[in-house]
N, C-alpha and C positions, 0 to 999 in steps of 0.2 A: 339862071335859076338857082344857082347853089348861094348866093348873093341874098337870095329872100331866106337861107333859112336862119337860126338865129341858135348862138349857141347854149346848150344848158348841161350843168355837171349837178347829178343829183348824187348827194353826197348821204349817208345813213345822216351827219348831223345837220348842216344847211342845204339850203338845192342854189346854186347862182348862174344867173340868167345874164348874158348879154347878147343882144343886135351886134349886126355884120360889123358896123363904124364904131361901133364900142359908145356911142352916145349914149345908150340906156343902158342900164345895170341895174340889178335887182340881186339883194344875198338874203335868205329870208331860212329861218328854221324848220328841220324838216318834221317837224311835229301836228300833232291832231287831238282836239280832246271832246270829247264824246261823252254825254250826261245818259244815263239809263241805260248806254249799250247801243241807242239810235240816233240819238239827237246829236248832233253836230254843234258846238258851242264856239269853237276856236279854232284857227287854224294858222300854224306859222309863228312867228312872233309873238302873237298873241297868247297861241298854247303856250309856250315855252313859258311865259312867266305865271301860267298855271302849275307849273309841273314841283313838282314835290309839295304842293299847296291845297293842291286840291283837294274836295269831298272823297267819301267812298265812293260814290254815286257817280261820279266823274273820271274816266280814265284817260292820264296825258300817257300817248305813246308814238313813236318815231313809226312809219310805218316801214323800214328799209330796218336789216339786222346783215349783218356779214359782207354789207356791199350788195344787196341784193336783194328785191324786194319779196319783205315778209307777209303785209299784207295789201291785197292788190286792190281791195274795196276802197280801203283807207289812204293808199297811194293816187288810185287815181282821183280820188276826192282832193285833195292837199296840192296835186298839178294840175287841178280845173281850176281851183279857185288860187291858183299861182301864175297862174299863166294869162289867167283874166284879168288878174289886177296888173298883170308886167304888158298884157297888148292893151290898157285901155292908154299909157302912152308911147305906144312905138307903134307903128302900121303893122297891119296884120300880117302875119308870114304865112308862107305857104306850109311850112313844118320846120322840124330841130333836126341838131347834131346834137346828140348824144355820147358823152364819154361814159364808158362801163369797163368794170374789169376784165382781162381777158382770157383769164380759167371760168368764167360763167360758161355752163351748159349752152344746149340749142334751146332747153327749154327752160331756162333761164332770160336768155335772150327774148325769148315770146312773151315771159309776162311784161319785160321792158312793152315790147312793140304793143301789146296789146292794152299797156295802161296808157301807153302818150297815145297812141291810137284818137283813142277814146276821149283823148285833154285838149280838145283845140287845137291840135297839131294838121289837121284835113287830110289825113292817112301817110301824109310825109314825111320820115322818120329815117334817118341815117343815125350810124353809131361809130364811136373809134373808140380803139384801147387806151385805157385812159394813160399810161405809160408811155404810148407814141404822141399822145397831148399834152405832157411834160417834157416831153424833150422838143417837141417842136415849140415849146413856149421860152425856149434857152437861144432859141435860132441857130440851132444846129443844122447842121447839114444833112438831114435825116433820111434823103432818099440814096444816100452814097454809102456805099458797102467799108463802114467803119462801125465799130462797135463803139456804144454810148450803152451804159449802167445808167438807173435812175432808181432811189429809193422813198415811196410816198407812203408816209405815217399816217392817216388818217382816223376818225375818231373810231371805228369799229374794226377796221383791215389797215395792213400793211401791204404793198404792192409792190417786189421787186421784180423789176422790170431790166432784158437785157436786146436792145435795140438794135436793128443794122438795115441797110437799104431799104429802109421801112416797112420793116417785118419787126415784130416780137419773136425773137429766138428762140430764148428762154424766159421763164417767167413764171414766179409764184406768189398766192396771192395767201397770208399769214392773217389768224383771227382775232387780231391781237393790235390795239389803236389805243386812241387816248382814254376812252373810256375805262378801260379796262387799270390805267394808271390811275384814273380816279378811285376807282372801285380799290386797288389798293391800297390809298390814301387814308378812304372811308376806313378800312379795316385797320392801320395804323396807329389811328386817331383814337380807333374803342380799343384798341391793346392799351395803347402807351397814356391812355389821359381818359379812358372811362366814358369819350364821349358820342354818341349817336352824330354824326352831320351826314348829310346829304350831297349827291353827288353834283350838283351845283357849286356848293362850298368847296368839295374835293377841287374842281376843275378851275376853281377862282386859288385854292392850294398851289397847282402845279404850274399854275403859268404863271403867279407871281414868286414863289420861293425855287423852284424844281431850278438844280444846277447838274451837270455832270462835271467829276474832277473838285474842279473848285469852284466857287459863289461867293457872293455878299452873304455873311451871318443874321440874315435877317427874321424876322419873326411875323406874325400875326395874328391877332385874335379871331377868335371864330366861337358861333352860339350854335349848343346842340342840343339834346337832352342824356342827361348823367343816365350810364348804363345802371348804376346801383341805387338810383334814387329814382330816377324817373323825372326830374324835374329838370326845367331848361336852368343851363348853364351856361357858362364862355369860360375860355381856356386860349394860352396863345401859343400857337403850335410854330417852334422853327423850323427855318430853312433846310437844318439838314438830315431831320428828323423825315422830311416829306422827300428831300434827296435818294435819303439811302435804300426809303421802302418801293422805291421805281425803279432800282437797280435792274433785278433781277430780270425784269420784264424788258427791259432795254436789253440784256444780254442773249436774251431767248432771239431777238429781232437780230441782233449780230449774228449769233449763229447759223441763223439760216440765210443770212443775207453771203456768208462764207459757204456754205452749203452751195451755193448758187454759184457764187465764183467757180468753187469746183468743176463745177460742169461749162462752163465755156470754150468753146474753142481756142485752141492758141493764137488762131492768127486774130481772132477777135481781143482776146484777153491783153495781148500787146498794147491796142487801141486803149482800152480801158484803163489800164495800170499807166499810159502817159494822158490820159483826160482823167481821168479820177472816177469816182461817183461821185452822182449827184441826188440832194436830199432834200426831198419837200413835204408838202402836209403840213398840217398845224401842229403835230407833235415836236418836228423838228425846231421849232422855237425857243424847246427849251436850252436854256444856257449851258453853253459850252459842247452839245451835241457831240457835234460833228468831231470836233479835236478828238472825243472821246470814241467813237467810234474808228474816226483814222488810226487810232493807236491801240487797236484790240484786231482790225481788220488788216493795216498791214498796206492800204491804198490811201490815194490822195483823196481826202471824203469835202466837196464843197459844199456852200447852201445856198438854195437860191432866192434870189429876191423874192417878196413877197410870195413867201412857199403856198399861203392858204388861195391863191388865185392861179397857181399855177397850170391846174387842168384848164381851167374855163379860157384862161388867155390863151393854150394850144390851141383850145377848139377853135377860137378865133379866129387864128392863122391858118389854120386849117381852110377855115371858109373863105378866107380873101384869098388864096393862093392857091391859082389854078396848077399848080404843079404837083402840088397837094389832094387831090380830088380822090385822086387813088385811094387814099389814107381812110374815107371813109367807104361806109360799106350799109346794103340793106339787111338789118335784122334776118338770121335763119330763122324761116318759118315751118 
């Protein structure tokens, strides 16, 4: 029966969807856009290349903020018409596996249960930390009393995570993601060059210039509107001009990621300091990362493959592996 269910990681920016055998996969943006207030226009992909484009009249917005969802009208509208169009090719399932962060409330947990509920799911809904679905996505040995670190950058939360016989130990979940590098990117760009862009442009910014340590000197142009004129303009903004103003914000995430070491157990911590941390999420992408944090933190910092699929392929393994069963769990209601 755990076979039928099918894994999904809703994520604040994409939600991705895959079946037991991994044949189907779906990555689709977790946005909504909404004309009057009522009318439903877009949803998904589609929103997303309304957003920062749109009327007044029209509102693009994410319905998840903090890892958690903001609004439950708008969410469960966005996993009906997501999950519709992901069973019209894969057999219908009996319900999900759900990865969520695992400082959410009880009653955090219930708008989970009560939005997929609601989404095609046929009342079947299991959840796992989404922390125990990164490190089960490394093929660790997750149900054996050794401690495993895992650090996920994501676009709204940070989630460090500190692992053992497949418990979450410790574990703190930071409000502070890629987003938030965009945002100040945006602010960077109207200091140092006068110009208005959007956090679109910010985010196409960081993943093609954003270095830690050292980088390629590279530049690019970008169209905004002049802060003193008002009129559109372009300007080419470098590498390490958008480097240096993400500093800060990466530091803040060191720290508390060191805060957390602190509290470990010793016999756990021995574990950890000979496997390292390990660092996923889409933020983690940026160049030279990790060096950059091993060298402020003091530990062996890895990265792993394909960090932005890293929850949903736990989930995965999770559901093929009966030894795993455990790892998931029914929503507190």
């Amino acid at each position: 029966m755990f076979r039928s269910l099918y894994g999904v990681d809703l994520g604040t920016d994409t939600i991705k969807l895959r079946d037991h055998d991994s044949q189907n996969f779906m990555n689709t943006r977790n946005m909504i856009a909404i004309r009057n207030k009522t009318e439903v226009i877009a949803i998904g992909d589609e929103a997303f290349t309304m957003y920062e484009k749109s009327p007044r009249n029209v509102e693009v917005s994410c319905p998840m903020q903090g890892g958690v969802i903001a609004s439950a009208t708008n969410m469960e509208l966005v996993l009906s018409y997501t999950l519709k169009k992901f069973t019209t090719f894969t057999k219908k399932s009996s319900g999900i596996c759900l990865a969520v962060p695992t400082d959410i409330t009880p009653v955090q947990q219930r708008a989970f249960f009560n939005v997929l509920n609601d989404a095609r799911t046929n009342g079947r809904v299991r959840i796992v930390d989404k922390g125990i679905a990164d490190i089960v996505s490394i093929n660790f040995p997750v149900l054996e009393n050794k401690g495993h670190m895992i650090v996920n950058i994501g676009a709204d939360t940070t989630e460090i995570s500190v692992i053992s016989a497949g418990h979450v130990i410790l574990s703190k979940t930071l409000h502070t993601g890629g987003r938030k590098l965009d945002s100040e990117i945006c602010t960077m760009v109207r200091r140092k060059f006068n110009l208005n862009i959007g956090m679109k442009t910010a985010e196409q910014l960081k993943n093609n210039l954003a270095f830690m340590i050292n980088g390629p000197r590279l530049e690019q142009k970008v169209f905004g509107i002049h802060t003193l004129s008002g009129l559109p303009m372009s300007d080419v903004i470098p590498s390490l001009a958008v480097s240096v103003c993400i500093v800060d914000t990466i530091d803040e995430i060191i720290d508390e990621i060191k805060q957390v070491i602190d509290r470990i157990p010793p016999t756990l911590l021995v574990d950890i300091e000979r496997e390292g941390v390990f660092l996923t999420g889409g933020v983690s992408l940026i160049l030279n990362l990790p060096i950059y944090m091993q060298k402020e933190i003091g530990l062996p910092i890895y990265h792993l493959q394909d960090p932005c699929n890293s929850t949903i392929r736990g989930i995965l393994a999770i559901i093929n592996n009966k030894d795993y069963r455990n790892l998931m769990r029914a929503p507190k209601l």
